[in-house]
C-alpha atoms as a printed R data frame, in Angstrom:
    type eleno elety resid chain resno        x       y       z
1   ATOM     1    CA   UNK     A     1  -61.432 -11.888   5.609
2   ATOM     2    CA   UNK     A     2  -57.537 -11.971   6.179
3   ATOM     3    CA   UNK     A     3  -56.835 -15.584   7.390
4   ATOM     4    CA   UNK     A     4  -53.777 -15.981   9.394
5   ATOM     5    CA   UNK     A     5  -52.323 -19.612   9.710
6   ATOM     6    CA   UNK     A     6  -49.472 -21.140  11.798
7   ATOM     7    CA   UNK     A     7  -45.822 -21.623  10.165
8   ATOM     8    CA   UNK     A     8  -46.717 -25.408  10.860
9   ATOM     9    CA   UNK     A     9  -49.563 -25.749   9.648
10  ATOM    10    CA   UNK     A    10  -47.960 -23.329   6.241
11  ATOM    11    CA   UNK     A    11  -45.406 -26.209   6.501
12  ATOM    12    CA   UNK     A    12  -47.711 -29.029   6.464
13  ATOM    13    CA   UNK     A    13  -49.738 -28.223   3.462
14  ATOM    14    CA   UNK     A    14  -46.466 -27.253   1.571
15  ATOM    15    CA   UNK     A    15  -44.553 -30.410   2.232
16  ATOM    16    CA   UNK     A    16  -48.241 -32.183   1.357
17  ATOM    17    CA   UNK     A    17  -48.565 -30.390  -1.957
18  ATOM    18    CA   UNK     A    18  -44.628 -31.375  -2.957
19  ATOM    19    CA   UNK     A    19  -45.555 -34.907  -1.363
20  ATOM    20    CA   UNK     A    20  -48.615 -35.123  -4.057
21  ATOM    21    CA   UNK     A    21  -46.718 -33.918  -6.876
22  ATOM    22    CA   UNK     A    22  -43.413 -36.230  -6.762
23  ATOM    23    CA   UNK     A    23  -45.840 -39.224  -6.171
24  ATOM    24    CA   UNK     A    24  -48.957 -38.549  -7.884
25  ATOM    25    CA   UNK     A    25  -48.184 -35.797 -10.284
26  ATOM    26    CA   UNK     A    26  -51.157 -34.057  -9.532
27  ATOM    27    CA   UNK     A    27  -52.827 -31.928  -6.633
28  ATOM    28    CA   UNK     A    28  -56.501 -33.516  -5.058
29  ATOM    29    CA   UNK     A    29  -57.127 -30.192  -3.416
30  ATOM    30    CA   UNK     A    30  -59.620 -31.714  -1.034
31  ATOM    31    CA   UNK     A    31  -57.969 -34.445  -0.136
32  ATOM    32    CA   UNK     A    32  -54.817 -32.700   0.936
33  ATOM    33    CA   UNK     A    33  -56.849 -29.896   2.828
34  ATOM    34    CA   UNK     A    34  -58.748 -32.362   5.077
35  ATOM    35    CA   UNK     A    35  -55.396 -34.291   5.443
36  ATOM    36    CA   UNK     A    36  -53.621 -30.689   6.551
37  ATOM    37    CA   UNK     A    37  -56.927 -30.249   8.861
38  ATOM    38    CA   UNK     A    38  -56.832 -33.401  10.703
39  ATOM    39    CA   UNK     A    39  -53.208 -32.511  11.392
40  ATOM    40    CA   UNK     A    40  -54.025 -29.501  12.901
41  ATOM    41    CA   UNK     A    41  -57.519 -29.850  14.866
42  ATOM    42    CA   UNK     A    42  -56.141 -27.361  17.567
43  ATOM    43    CA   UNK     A    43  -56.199 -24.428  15.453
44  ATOM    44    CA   UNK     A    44  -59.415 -24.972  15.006
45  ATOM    45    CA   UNK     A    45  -59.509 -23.741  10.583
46  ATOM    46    CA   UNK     A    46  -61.902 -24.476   8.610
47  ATOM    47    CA   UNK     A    47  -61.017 -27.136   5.847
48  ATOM    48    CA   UNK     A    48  -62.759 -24.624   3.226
49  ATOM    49    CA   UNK     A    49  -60.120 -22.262   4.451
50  ATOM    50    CA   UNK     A    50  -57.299 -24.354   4.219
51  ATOM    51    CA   UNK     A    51  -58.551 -25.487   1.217
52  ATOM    52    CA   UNK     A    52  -57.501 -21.767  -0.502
53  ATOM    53    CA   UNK     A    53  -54.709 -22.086   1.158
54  ATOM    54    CA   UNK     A    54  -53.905 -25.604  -0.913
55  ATOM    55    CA   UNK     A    55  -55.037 -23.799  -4.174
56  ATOM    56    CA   UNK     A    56  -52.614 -21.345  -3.464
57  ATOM    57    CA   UNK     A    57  -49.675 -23.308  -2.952
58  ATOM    58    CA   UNK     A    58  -50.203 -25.634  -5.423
59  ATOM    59    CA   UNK     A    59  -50.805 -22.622  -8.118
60  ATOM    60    CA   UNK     A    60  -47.404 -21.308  -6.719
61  ATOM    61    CA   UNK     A    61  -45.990 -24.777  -7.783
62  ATOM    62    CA   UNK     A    62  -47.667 -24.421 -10.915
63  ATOM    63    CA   UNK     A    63  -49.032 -27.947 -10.076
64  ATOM    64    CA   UNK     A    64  -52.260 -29.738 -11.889
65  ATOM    65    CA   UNK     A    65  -55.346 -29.569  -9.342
66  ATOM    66    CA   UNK     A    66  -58.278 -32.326  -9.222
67  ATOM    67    CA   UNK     A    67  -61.354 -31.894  -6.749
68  ATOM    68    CA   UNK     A    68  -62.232 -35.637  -6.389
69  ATOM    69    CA   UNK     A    69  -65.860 -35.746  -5.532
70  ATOM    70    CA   UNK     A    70  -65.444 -39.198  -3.453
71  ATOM    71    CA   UNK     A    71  -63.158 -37.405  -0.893
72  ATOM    72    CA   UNK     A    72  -66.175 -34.806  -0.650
73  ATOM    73    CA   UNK     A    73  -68.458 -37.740   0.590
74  ATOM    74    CA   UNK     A    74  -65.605 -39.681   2.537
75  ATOM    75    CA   UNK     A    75  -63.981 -36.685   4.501
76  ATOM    76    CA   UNK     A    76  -63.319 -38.460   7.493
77  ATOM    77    CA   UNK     A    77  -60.376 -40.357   5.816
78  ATOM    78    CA   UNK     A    78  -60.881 -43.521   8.394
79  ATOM    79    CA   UNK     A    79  -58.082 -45.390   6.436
80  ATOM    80    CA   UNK     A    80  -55.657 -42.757   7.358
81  ATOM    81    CA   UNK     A    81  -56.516 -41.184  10.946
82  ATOM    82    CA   UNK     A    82  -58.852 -44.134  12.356
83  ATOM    83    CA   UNK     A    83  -61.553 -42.069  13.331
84  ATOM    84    CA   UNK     A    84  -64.718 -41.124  12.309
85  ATOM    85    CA   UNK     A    85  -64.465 -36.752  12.198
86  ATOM    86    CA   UNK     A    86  -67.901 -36.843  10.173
87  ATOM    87    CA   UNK     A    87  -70.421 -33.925  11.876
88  ATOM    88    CA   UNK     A    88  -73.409 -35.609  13.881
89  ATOM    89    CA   UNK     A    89  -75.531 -34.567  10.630
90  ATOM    90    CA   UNK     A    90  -73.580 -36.519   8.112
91  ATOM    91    CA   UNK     A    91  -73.662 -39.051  10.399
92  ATOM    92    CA   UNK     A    92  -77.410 -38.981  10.663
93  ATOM    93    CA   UNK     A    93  -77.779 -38.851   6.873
94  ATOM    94    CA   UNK     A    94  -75.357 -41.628   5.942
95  ATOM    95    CA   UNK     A    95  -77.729 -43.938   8.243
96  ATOM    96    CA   UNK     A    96  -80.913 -42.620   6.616
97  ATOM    97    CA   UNK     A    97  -82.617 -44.241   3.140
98  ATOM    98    CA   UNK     A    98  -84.564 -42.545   0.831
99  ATOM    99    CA   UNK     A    99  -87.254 -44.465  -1.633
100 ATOM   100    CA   UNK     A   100  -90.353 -46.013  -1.403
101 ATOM   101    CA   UNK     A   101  -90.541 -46.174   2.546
102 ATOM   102    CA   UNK     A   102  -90.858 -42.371   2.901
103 ATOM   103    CA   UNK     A   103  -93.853 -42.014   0.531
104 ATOM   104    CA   UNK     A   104  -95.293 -45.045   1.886
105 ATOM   105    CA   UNK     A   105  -95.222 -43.522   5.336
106 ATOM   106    CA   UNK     A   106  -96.792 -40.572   3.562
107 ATOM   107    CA   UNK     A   107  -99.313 -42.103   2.326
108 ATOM   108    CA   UNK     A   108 -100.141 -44.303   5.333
109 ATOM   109    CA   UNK     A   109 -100.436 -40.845   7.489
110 ATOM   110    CA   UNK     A   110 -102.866 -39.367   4.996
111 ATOM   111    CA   UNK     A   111 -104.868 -42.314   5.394
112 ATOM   112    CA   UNK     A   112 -105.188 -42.193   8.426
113 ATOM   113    CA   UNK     A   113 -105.998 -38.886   8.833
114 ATOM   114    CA   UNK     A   114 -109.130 -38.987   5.823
């Protein structure tokens, strides 16, 4: 699908990609993109779209890429924007624990059930 994005939001992620290369010297594709998204919440694009857009730039700049997998689990960038923009679900997860409670619950139910 053709994806058509505003010259500011073009702008943005161009002067963001020439931003990461003079200081870091390398391109954190996610990073930037949910940067480039928060900047632009009307539009309403998707950060994986944006995201290709990033790629593209920064292959236009010929510019070394990293996908840092801690910006994957901290999207919401709270240092930066001051806000929480995690989904409801992500929300729910980051509160939930996984271990020996949930098979102890499991095992409670079944005995209670026999």
């Amino acid at each position: 699908m053709f994806q058509r994005f505003s010259m500011r939001l073009r702008d943005d992620a161009h002067h963001r990609v020439q931003q990461a290369l003079r200081i870091k010297g390398i391109v954190n594709i996610i990073r930037l993109s949910e940067e480039v998204r928060l900047n632009n919440l009307v539009e309403n694009i998707a950060r994986e779209d944006i995201e290709d857009l990033v790629m593209q730039i920064a292959q236009l700049y010929g510019a070394p890429i990293e996908f840092d997998d801690e910006a994957l689990t901290a999207l919401d960038l709270p240092g930066e924007f001051g806000k929480d923009n995690r989904n409801d679900l992500e929300k729910m997860l980051d509160g939930r624990t996984c271990g020996g409670e949930a098979s102890g619950d499991l095992l409670q139910l079944r005995g209670e059930k026999s």
